[in-house]
SEZATI-187995 format. One record per atom (N, C-alpha, C): residue in three letters; x, y, z. Coordinates in steps of 0.1 Angstrom, whole numbers, padded with zeros to 4 digits, always signed. Example, Ala and Ser with C-alpha at 12.3 -4.5 7.8 and 13.67 -1.06 7.14 Angstrom:
BEGIN
Ala+0132-0057+0078;Ala+0123-0045+0078;Ala+0132-0033+0078;Ser+0128-0022+0071;Ser+0137-0011+0071;Ser+0129+0000+0079;
//
This chain:
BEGIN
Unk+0008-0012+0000;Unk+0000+0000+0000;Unk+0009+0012+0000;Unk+0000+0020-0008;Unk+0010+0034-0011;Unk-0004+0046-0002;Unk+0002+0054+0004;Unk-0007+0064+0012;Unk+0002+0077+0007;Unk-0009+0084+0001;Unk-0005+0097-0007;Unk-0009+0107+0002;Unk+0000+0115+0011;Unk-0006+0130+0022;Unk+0001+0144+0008;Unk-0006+0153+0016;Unk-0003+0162+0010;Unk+0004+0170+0018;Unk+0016+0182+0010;Unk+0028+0187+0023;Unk+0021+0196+0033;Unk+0027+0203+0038;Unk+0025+0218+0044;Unk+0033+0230+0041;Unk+0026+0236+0041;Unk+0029+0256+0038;Unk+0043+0255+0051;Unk+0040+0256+0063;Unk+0047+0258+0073;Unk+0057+0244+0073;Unk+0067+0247+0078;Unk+0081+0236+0076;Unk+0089+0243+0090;Unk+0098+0228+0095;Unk+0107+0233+0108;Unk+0116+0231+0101;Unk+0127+0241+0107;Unk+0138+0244+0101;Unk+0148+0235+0108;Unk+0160+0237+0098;Unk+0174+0228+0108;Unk+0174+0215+0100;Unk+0183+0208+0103;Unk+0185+0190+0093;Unk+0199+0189+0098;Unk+0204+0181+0090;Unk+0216+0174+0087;Unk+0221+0180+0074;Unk+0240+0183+0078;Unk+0248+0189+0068;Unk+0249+0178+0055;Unk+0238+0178+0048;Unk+0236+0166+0039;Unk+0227+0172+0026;Unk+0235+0176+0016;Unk+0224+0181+0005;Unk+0214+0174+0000;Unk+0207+0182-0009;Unk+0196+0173-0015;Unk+0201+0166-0028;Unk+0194+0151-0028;Unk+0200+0145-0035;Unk+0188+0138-0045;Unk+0187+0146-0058;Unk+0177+0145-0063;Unk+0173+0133-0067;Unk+0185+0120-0073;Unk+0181+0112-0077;Unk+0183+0097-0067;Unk+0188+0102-0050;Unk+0177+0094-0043;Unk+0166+0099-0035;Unk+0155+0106-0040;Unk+0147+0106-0034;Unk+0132+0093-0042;Unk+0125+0092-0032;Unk+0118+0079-0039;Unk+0108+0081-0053;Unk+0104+0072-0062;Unk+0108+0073-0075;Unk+0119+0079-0082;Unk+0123+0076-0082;Unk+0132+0082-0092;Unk+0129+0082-0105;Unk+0123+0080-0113;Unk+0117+0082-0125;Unk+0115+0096-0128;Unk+0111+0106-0118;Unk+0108+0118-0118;Unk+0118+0128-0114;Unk+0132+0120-0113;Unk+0142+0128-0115;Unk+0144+0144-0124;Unk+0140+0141-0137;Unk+0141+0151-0145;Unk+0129+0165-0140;Unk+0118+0158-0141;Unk+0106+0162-0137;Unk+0114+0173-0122;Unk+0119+0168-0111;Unk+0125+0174-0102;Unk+0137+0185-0098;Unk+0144+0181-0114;Unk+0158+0188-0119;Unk+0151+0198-0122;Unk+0139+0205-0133;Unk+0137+0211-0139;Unk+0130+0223-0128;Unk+0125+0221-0121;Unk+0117+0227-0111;Unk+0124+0234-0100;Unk+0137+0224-0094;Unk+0144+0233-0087;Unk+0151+0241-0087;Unk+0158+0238-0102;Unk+0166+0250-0112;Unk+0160+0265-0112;Unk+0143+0261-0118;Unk+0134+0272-0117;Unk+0136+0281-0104;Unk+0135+0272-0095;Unk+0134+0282-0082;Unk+0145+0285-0078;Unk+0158+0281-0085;Unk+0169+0284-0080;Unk+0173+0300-0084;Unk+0167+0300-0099;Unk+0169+0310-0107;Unk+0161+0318-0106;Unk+0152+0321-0101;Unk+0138+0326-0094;Unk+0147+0334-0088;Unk+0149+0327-0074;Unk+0154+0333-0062;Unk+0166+0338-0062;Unk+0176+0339-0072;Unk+0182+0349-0074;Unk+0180+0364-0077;Unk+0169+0367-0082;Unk+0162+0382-0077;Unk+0149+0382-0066;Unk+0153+0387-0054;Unk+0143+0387-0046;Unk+0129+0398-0051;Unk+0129+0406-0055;Unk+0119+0407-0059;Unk+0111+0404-0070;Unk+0115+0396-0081;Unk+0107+0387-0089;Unk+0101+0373-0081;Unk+0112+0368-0074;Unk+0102+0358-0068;Unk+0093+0364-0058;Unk+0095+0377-0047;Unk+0088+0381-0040;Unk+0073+0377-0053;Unk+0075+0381-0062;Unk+0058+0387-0068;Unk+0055+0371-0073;Unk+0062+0368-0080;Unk+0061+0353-0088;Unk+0053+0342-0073;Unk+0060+0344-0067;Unk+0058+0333-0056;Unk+0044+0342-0046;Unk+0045+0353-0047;Unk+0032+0360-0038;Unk+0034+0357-0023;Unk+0052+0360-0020;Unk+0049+0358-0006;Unk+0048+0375+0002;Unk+0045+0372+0016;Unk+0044+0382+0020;Unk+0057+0390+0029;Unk+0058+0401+0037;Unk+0071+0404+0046;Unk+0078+0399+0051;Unk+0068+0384+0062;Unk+0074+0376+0068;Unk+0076+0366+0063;Unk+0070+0362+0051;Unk+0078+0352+0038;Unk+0093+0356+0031;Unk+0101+0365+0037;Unk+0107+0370+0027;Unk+0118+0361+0028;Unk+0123+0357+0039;Unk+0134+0342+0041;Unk+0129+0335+0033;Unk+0122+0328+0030;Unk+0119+0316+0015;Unk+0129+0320+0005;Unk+0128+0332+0001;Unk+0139+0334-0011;Unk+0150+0329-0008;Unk+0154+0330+0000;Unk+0169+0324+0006;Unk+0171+0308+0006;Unk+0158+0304+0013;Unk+0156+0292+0012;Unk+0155+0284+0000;Unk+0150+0291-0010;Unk+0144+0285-0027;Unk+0163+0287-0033;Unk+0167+0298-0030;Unk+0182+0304-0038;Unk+0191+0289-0030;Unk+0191+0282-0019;Unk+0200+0275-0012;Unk+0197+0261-0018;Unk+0185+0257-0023;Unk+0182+0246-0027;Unk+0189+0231-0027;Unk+0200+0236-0035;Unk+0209+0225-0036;Unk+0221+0223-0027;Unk+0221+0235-0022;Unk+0235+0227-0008;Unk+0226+0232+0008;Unk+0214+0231+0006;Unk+0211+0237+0023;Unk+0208+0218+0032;Unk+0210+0224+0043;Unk+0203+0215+0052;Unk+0199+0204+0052;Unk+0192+0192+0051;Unk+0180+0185+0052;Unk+0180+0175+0060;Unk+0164+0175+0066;Unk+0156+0169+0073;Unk+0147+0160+0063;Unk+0144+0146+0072;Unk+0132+0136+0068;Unk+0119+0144+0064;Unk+0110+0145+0052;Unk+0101+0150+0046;Unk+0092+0150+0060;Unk+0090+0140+0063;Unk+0078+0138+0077;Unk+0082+0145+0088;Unk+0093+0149+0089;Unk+0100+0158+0105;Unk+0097+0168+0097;Unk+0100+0171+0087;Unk+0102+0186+0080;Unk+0086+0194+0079;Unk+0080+0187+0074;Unk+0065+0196+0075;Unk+0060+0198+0089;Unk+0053+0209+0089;Unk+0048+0211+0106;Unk+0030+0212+0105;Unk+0020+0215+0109;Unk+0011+0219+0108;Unk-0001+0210+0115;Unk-0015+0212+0112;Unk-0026+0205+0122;Unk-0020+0191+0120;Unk-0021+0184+0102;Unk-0021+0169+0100;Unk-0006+0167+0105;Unk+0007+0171+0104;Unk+0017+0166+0108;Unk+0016+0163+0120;Unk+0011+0176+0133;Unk+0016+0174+0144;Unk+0005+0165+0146;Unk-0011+0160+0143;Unk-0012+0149+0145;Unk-0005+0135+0145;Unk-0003+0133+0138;Unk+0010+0126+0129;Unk+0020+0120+0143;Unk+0022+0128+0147;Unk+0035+0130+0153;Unk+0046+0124+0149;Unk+0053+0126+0138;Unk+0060+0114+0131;Unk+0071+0111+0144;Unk+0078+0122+0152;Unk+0087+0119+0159;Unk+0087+0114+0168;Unk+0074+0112+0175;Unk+0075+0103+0186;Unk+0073+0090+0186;Unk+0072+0085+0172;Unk+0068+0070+0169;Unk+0080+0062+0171;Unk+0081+0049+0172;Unk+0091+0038+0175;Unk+0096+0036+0161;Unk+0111+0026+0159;Unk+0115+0029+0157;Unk+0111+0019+0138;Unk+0101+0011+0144;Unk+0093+0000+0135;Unk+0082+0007+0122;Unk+0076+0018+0133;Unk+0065+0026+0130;Unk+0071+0038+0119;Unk+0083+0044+0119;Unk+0086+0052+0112;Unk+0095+0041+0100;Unk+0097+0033+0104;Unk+0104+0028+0091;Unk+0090+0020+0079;Unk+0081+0019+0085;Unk+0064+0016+0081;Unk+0063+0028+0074;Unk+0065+0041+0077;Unk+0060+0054+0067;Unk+0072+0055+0061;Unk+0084+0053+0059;Unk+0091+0052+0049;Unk+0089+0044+0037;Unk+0082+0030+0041;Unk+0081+0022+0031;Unk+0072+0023+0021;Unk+0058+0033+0030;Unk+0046+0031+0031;Unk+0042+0045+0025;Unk+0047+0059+0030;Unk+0040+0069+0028;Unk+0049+0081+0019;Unk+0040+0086+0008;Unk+0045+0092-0004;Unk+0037+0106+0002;Unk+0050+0119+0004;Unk+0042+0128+0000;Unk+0044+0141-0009;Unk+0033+0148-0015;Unk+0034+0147-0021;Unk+0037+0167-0025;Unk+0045+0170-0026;Unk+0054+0187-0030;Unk+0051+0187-0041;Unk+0055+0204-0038;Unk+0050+0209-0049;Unk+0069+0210-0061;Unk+0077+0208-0054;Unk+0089+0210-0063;Unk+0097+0198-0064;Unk+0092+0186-0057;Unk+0096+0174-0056;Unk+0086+0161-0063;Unk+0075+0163-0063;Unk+0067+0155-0067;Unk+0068+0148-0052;Unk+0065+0134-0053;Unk+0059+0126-0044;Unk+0071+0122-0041;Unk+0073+0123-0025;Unk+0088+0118-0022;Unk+0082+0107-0011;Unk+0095+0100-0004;Unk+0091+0090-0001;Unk+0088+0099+0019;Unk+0081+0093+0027;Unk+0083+0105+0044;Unk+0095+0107+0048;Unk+0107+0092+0052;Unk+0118+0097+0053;Unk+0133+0100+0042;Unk+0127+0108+0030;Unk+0134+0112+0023;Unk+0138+0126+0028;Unk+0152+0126+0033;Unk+0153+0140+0031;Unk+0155+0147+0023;Unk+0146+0162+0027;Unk+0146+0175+0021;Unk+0148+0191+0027;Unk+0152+0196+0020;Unk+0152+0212+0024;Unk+0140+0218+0028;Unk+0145+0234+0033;Unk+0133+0243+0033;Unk+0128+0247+0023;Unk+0118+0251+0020;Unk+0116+0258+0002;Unk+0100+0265+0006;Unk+0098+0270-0006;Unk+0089+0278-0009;Unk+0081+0280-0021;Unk+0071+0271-0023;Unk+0064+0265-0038;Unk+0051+0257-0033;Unk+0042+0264-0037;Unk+0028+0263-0038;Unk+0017+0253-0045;Unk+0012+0244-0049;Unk+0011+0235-0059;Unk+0003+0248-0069;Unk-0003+0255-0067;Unk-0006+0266-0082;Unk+0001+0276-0087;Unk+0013+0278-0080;Unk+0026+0286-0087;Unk+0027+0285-0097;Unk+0036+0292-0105;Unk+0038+0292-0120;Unk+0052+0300-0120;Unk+0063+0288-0126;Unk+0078+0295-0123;Unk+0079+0297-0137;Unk+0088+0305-0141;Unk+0095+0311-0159;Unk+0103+0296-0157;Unk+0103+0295-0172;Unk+0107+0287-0180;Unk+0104+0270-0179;Unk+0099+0269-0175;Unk+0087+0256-0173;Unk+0073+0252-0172;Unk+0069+0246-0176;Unk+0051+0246-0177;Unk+0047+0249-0165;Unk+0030+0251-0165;Unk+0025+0254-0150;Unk+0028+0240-0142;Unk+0025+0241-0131;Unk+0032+0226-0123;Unk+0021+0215-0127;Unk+0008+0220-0130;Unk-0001+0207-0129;Unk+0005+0199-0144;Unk+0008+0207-0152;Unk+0009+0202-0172;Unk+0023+0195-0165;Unk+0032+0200-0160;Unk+0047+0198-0158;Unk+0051+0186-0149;Unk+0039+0185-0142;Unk+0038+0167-0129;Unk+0032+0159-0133;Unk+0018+0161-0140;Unk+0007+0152-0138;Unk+0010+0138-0148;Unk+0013+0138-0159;Unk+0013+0122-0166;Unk+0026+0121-0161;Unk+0036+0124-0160;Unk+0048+0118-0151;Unk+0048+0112-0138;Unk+0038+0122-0130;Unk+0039+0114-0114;Unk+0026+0104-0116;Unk+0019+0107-0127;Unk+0005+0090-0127;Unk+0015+0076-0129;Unk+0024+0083-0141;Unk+0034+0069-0148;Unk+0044+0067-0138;Unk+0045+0073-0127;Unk+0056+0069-0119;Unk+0048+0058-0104;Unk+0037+0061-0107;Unk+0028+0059-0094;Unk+0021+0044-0100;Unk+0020+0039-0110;Unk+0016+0028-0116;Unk+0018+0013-0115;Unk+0029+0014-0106;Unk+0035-0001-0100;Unk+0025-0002-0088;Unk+0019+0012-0081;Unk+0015+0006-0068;Unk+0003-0003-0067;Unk+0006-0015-0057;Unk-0008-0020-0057;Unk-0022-0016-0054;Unk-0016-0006-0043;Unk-0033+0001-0038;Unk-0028+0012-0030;Unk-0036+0026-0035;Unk-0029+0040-0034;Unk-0040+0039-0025;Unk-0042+0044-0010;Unk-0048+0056+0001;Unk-0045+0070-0006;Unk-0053+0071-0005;Unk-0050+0090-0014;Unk-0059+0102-0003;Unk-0046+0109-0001;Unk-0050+0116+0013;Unk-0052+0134+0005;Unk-0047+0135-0004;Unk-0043+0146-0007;Unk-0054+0154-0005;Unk-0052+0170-0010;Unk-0061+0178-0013;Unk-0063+0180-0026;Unk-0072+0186-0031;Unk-0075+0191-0047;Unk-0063+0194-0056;Unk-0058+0201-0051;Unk-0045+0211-0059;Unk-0041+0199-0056;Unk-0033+0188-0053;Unk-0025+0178-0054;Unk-0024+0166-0061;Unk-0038+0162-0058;Unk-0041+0154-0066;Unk-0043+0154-0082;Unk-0044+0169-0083;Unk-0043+0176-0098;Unk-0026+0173-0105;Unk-0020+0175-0093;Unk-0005+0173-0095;Unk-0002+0161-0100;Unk-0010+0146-0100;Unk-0003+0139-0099;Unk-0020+0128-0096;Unk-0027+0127-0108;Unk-0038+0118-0108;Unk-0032+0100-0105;Unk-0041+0095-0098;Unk-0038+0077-0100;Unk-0044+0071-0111;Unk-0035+0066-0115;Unk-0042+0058-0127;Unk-0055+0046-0123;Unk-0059+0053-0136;Unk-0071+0042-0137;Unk-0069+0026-0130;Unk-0058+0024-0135;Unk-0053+0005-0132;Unk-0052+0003-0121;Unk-0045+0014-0112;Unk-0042+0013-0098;Unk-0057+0011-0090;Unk-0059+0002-0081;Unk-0064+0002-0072;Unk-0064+0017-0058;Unk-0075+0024-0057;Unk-0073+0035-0048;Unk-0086+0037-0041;Unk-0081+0043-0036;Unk-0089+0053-0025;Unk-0092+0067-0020;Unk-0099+0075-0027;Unk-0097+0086-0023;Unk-0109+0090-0004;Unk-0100+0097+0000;Unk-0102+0100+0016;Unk-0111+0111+0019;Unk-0123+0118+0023;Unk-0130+0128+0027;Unk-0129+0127+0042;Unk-0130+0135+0046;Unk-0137+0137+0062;Unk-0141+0144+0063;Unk-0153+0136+0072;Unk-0167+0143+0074;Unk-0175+0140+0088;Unk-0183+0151+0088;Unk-0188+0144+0102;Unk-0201+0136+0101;Unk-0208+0128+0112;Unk-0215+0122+0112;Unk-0227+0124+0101;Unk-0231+0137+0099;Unk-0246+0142+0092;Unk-0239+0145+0081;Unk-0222+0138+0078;Unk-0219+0143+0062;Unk-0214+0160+0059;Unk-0212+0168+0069;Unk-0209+0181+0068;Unk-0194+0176+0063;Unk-0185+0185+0058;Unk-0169+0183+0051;Unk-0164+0195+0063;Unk-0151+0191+0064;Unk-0145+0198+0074;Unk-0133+0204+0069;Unk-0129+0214+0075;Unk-0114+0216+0070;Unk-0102+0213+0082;Unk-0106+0222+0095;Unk-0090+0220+0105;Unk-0090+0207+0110;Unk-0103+0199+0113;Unk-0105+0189+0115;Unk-0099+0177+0106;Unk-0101+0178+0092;Unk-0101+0171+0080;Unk-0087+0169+0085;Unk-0077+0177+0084;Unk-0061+0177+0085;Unk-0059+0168+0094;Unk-0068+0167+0109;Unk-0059+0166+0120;Unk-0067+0154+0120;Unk-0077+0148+0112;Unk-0080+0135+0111;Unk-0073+0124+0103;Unk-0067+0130+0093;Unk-0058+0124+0085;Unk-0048+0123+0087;Unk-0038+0130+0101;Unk-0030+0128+0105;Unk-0028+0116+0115;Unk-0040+0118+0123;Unk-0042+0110+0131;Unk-0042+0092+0126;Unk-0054+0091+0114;Unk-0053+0081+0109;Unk-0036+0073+0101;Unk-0031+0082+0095;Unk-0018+0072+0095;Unk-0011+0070+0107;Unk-0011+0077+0117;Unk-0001+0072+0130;Unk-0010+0062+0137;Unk-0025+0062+0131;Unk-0028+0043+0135;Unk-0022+0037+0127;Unk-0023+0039+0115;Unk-0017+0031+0108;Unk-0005+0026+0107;Unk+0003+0037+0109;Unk+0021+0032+0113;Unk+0025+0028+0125;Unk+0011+0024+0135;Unk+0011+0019+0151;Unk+0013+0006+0144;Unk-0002-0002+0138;Unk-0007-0010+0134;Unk+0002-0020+0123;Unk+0003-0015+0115;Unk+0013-0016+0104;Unk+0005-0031+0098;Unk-0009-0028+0089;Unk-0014-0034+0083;Unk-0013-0040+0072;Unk-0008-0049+0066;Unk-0013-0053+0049;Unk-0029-0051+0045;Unk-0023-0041+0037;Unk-0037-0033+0030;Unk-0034-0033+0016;Unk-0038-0043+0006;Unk-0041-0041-0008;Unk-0057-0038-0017;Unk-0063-0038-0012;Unk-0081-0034-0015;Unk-0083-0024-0010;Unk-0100-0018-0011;Unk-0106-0011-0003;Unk-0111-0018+0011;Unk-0117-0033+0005;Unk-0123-0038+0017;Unk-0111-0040+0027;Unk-0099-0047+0022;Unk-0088-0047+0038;Unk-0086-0033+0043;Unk-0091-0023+0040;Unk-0087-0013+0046;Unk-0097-0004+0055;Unk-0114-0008+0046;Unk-0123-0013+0057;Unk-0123-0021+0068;Unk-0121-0030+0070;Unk-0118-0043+0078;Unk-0106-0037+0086;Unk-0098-0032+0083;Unk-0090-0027+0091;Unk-0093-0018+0101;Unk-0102-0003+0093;Unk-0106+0005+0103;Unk-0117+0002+0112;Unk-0124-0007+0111;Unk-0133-0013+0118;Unk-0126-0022+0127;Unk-0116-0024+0125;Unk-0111-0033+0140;Unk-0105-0021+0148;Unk-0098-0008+0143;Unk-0097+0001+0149;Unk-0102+0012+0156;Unk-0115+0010+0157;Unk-0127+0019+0160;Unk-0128+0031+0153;Unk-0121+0027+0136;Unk-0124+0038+0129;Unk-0135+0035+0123;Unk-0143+0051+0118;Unk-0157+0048+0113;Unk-0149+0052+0097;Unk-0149+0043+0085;Unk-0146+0046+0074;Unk-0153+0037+0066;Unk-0167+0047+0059;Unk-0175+0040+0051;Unk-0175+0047+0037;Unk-0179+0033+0027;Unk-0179+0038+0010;Unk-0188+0049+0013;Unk-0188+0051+0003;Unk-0201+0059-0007;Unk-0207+0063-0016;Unk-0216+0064-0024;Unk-0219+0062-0035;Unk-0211+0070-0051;Unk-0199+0076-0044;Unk-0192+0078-0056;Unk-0177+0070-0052;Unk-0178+0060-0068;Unk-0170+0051-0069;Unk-0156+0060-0065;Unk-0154+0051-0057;Unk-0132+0051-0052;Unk-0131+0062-0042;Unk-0144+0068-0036;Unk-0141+0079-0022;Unk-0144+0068-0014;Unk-0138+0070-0002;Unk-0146+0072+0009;Unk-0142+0081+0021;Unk-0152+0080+0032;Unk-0156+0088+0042;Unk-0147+0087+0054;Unk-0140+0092+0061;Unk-0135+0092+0072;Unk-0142+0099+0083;Unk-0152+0095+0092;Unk-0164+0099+0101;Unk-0159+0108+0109;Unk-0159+0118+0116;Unk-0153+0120+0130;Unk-0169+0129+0133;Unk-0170+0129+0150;Unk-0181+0135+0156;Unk-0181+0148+0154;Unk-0190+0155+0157;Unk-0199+0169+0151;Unk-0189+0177+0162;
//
């Protein structure tokens, strides 16, 4: 099973004096796809104020430029330490054992906007890239990811697909693959948003408790049902529902 999260805006800083190393991060097929993108932002962020406007950050965004210009020799931390926010610090990737984090390495793809889908403990830098950005000299990111990260994502048996809209755009599952796409909702079916995050974080740190063989929808029913998760179909083929109370 492959479980697709989507990153976060906010990232903790600091790592290991270890650059990024494009062609091991997981797939590699999307190497070039990856080359081409951080180039962009490399050359971006050598005038701060074109990427100021290109990138739309704000005052206290203005360190990103630094961060996007360092690209290739800064820092890095594990993709799953590196993101911060509701669904990570659910998550808590760091407090998990030592079984449970090598489970989301094996197990969990996520998925950047200048990286494509990396593997959790792949390390990466800080940066600053949006999934609807649009850098010079490269297509918009959805035209520039999307049949590359489907054709790269094609071996998996059965994709959990956690992402958001803009991501999923980044990087559709193929038809052939076996998936799942994830909502959360509450009981009467309302859609949630800070909730939604911090449910989906929650649910893989059962998951990397657990550490299930999950290739269907139904083992993965059967699963959350032994976990006192409420996770039911619904009548549009390949969603389903992640319950949580009102």
């Amino acid at each position: 099973m492959k479980i697709l999260l989507p990153p976060s805006e906010t990232k903790r800083t600091g790592g290991r004096p270890r650059p990024l190393d494009v062609g091991g991060l997981a797939l590699p097929a999307l190497a070039p796809q990856r080359d081409a993108v951080v180039d962009a932002l490399v050359a971006l962020s050598a005038d701060a104020d074109a990427a100021r406007r290109v990138l739309k950050l704000s005052d206290r965004q203005l360190a990103d430029v630094d961060h996007n210009r360092m690209l290739r020799t800064a820092v890095t931390m594990a993709a799953v330490d590196r993101y911060t926010g509701v669904l990570y610090d659910a998550l808590d990737a760091g407090s998990l054992d030592q079984p449970a984090r090598r489970w989301l390495g094996r197990n969990v793809l996520i998925h950047s906007a200048p990286f494509g889908p990396i593997g959790a403990l792949d390390p990466i830098p800080v940066y600053r890239l949006s999934a609807g950005a649009s850098l010079p000299g490269i297509p918009p990111l959805r035209r520039h990811w999307s049949a590359a990260t489907s054709a790269a994502l094609a071996d998996a048996d059965f994709v959990l697909d956690l992402r958001s809209e803009a991501y999923v755009a980044l990087g559709p599952i193929p038809a052939t693959v076996p998936s799942a796409y994830v909502r959360v909702v509450t009981e009467t079916g309302r859609a949630l948003n800070h909730f939604n995050k911090k449910s989906k974080g929650e649910l893989v740190r059962a998951l990397a408790h657990t550490r299930p063989r999950v290739k269907s929808v139904d083992a993965v029913l059967s699963w959350a049902g032994e976990q006192g998760i409420l996770l039911r179909e619904t009548a549009d083929d390949g969603v389903l529902e992640l319950v949580v109370p009102e």
